[in-house]
N, C-alpha and C positions, 0 to 999 in steps of 0.2 A: 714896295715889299709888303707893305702891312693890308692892305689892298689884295695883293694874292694870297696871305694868309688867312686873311677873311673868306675870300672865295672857296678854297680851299675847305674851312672850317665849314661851310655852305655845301660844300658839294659832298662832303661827306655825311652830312646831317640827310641829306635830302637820298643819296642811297641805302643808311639805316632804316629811312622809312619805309621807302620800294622794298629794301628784306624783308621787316616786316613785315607787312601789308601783304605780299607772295606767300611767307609763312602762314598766315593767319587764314586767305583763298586756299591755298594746298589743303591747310586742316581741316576745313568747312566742307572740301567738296570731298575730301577723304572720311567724312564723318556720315553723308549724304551716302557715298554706297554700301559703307558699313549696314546704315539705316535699311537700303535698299536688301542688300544679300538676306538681311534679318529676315523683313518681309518675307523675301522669296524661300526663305526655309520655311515657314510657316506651316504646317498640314494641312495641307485643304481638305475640304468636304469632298466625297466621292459623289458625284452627280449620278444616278440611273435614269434613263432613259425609255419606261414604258412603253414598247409600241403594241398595237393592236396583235394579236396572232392570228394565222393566218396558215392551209394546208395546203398546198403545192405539190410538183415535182410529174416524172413519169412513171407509170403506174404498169405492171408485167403484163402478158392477156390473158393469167389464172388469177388479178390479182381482186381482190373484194371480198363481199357475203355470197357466197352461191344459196342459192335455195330451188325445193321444187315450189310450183302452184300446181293448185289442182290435179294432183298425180294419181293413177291408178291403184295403187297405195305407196306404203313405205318404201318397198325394192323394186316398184318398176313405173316408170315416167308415166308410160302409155302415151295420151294425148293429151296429156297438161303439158306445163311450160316449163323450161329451165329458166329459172331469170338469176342475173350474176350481176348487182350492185357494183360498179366502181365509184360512186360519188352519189352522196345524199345527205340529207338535215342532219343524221349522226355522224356520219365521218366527215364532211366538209361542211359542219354551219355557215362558215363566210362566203361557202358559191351561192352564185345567185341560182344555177339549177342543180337538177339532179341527171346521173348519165346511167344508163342501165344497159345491159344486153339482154334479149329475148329468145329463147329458142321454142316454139309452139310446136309440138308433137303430132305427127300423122293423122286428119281424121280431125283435129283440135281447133275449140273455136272461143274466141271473150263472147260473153255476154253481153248485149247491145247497150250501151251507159254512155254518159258525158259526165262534163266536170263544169262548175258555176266558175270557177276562176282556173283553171289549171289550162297552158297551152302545151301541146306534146309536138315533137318532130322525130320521125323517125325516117332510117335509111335501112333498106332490105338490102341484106347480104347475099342470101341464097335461098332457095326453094324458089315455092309456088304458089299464090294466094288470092285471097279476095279479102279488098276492103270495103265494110261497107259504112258509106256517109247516106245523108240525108240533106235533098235541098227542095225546100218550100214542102217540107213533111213528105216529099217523094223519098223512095229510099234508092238508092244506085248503089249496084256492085261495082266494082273498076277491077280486075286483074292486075296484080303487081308480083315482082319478080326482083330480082339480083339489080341493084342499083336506084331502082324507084325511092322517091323520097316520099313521104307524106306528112302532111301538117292539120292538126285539130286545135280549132278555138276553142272558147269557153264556149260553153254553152251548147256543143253540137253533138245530138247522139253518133255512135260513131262503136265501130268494132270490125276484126277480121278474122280469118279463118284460112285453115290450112289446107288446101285442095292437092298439093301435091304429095307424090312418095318419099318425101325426104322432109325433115324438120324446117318448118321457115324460122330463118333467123332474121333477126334486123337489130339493129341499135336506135336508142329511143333519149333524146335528150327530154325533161318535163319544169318545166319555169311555171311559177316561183321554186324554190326547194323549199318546199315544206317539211317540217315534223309531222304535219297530218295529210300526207300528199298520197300520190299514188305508188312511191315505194314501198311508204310506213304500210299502205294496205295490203301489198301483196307480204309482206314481211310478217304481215298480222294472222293473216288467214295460209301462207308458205309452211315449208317446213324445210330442214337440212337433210338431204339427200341421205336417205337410211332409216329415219326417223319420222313416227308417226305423225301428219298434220290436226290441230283440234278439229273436230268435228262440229260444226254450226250448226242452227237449226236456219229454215227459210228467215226469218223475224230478226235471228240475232246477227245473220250474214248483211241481210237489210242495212240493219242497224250499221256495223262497222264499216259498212260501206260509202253510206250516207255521212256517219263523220269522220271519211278520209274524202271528202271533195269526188268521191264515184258517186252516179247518182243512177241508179238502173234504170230501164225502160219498161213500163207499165207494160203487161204483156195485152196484144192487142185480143178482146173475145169477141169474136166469131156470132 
């Protein structure tokens, strides 16, 4: 008898402990998320996230800088050019080229130039024309028309002209885009349809020309 009261006195001892002991785990790990939710209220720092900028998207076919070149005066084209800007060094810094539309007036011709670093591609839309290149300082016309592509490297005199009755159009990609490229010069020496173009002299046309990467052809004398 005294034997199961001892036990007894044992078996209860040893489940006060196990109480406690649970008690004491419960408060610890309930102190732990206390600790936890604390943290998680916290105010963080708002993080931003700088990225590069960057012009994109699809563009209307009125949409850019329209200008005339070389126009007969203020209110009439004649046989200069409509050139319409959709992408260049001012509106798209981050492309790597420039994209332009060209429309050369009846009778209308560039002046024979190249470029030391500038590559042009263009695709004729419509009319009728002559391109003219040079190879091994011969000079070749080529007839081009609605679809023809053409490409000029650096370094190659190079110009064309308008043989048919109707405006030749073409689009004209030019790599690198420069800020001093062959936009910024027709942009220099253009004007907006209505309004007078400056007036250059031979010397100072030279001049802007030579630093936009156009580089004229020495006129050949006789």
């Amino acid at each position: 008898m005294i034997v199961k009261k001892e036990f007894l006195k044992s078996f209860k001892g040893i489940l006060l402990f196990t109480f406690i002991s649970l008690s004491i785990l419960l408060q610890s790990c309930g102190n732990k998320e206390a600790k936890t939710e604390k943290v998680t209220e916290l105010p963080k720092e708002k993080v931003t996230i700088e990225t590069e900028k960057s012009v994109g998207g699809v563009m209307e076919p009125d949409a850019g800088e329209h200008l005339w070149v070389f126009p007969k005066n203020k209110d009439t084209l004649g046989s200069g050019g409509k050139l319409q800007v959709f992408m260049d060094a001012e509106s798209h810094p981050h492309a790597s080229a420039s994209f332009a539309k060209y429309e050369l007036g009846i009778g209308g011709a560039l002046p024979e130039h190249k470029h030391n670093k500038t590559e042009e591609i263009a695709y004729f839309l419509s009319g009728e024309g002559i391109v003219i290149t040079y190879e091994n300082e011969k000079r070749i016309e080529t007839s081009v028309k609605e679809g023809y592509v053409w490409y000029t490297a650096p370094g190659e005199y190079h110009s064309f002209k308008n043989t048919g009755n109707e405006p030749l159009k073409l689009i004209f990609a030019i790599i690198p885009n420069d800020k001093d490229g062959l936009i910024s010069f027709f942009k220099k020496v253009g004007a907006e349809p209505g309004k007078d173009a400056t007036v250059f002299s031979p010397e100072e046309f030279g001049k802007i020309a030579t630093e936009h990467d156009l580089i004229l052809k020495p006129a050949k004398v006789e």
